[in-house]
C-alpha positions, -999 to 999 in steps of 0.1 A, spaced: -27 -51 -13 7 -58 -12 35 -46 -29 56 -64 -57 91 -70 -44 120 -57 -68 147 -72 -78 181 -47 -69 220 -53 -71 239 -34 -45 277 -39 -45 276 -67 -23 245 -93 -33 214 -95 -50 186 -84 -28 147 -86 -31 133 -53 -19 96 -43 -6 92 -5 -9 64 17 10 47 43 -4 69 71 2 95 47 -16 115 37 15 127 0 18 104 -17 40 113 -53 36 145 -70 22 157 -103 16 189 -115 -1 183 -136 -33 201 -168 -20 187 -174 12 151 -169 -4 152 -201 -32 174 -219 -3 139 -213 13 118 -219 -16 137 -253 -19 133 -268 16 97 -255 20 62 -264 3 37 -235 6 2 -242 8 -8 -209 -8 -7 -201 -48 9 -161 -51 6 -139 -77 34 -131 -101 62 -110 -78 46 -122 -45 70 -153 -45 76 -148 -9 43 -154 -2 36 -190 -15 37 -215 -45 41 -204 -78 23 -225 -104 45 -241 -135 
């Protein structure tokens, strides 16, 4: 199953983060270059609420 992604504010930017179990980042993306994404891409796959890397989201 995979893990919710979290939403966390370093000094820099605004990051979405992945964490494994023994709570180490595993995956990170930065906020503004994931909706750029979400925005030129249709995905074919529904996700579940905090999967929004993963697919659609339904409205």
């Amino acid at each position: 199953m995979a893990v919710k992604r979290e939403l966390i504010v370093p000094k820099g930017d605004k990051r979405y983060v992945r964490r494994d179990p023994k709570g180490q980042f595993k995956e990170s993306d930065d906020v503004g270059r994931s909706l750029a994404a979400d925005r030129r891409k249709k995905a074919k796959t529904v996700a579940k609420p905090g999967q929004g890397d993963k697919g659609d989201r339904k409205r």
